[in-house]
Legacy VTK file of the C-alpha trace (Angstrom):
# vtk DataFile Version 3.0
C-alpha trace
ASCII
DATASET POLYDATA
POINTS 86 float
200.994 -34.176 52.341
197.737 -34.486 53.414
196.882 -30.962 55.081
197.839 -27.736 53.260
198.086 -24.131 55.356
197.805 -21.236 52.937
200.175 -18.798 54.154
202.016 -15.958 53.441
205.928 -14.909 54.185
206.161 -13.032 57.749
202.403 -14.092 58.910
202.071 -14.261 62.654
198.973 -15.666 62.705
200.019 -18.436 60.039
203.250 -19.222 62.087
200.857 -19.939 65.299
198.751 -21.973 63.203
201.508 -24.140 62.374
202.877 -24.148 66.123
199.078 -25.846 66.491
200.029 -28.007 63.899
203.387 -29.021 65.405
201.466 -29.766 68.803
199.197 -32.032 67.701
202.052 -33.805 65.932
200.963 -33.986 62.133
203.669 -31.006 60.968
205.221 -33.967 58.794
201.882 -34.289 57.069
201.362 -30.405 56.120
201.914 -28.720 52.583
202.416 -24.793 53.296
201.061 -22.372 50.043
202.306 -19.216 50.255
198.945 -17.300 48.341
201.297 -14.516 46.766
202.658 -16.903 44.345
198.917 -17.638 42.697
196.138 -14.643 41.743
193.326 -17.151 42.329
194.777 -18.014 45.554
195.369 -14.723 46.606
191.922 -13.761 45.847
190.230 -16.508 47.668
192.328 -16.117 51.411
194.041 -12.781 50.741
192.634 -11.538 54.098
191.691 -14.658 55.680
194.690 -16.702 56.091
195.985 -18.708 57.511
193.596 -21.104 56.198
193.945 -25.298 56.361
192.470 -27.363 53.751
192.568 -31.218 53.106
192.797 -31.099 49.263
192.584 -34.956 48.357
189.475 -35.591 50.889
187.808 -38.607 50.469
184.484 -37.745 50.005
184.668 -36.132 46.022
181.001 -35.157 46.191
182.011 -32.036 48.727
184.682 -29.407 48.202
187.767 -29.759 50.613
186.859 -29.175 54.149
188.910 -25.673 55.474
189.534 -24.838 58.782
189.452 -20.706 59.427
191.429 -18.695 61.443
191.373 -18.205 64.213
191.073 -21.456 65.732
192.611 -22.955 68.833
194.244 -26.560 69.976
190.653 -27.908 70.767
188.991 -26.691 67.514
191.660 -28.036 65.263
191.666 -31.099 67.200
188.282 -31.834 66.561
188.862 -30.522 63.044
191.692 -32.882 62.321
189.236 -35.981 64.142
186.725 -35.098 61.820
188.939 -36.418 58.892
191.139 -38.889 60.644
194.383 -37.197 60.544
194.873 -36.301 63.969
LINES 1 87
86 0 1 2 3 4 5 6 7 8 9 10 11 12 13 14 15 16 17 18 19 20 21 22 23 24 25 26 27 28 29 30 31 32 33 34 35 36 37 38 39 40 41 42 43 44 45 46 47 48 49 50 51 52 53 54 55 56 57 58 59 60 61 62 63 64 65 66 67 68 69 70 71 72 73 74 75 76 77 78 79 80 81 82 83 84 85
């Protein structure tokens, strides 16, 4: 998996996220975290999920590159260009 959404059970917003996902085609290549399960997670996108991350980005010298809700087809389009997975 090369795209994780950090989630939480019963999230509308993180379900449309992942219809987004499922439009551009790369569902196959996303990891869903549901934040409950994890304090630190929690902590860091309690109130800002749904949240996408690339976790095993290339480029080790900058932390993984997150994409913020809300965003729409054309932002996570460009979002997914930006790191060749779209």
């Amino acid at each position: 998996m090369l795209i994780t959404l950090y989630s939480t059970q019963g999230c509308h917003l993180c379900e449309q996220a992942y219809g987004l996902l499922v439009e551009m085609g790369v569902q196959h290549q996303v990891s869903i975290v549901d934040i409950t399960v994890n304090d630190a997670l929690f902590s860091r996108y309690g109130v800002t999920i749904p949240v996408l991350s690339i976790p095993n980005h290339d480029d080790l010298t900058m932390s993984a590159p997150e994409l913020h809700w809300p965003f729409d087809r054309n932002r996570l389009a460009a979002w997914l260009t930006t790191y060749k997975l779209g």
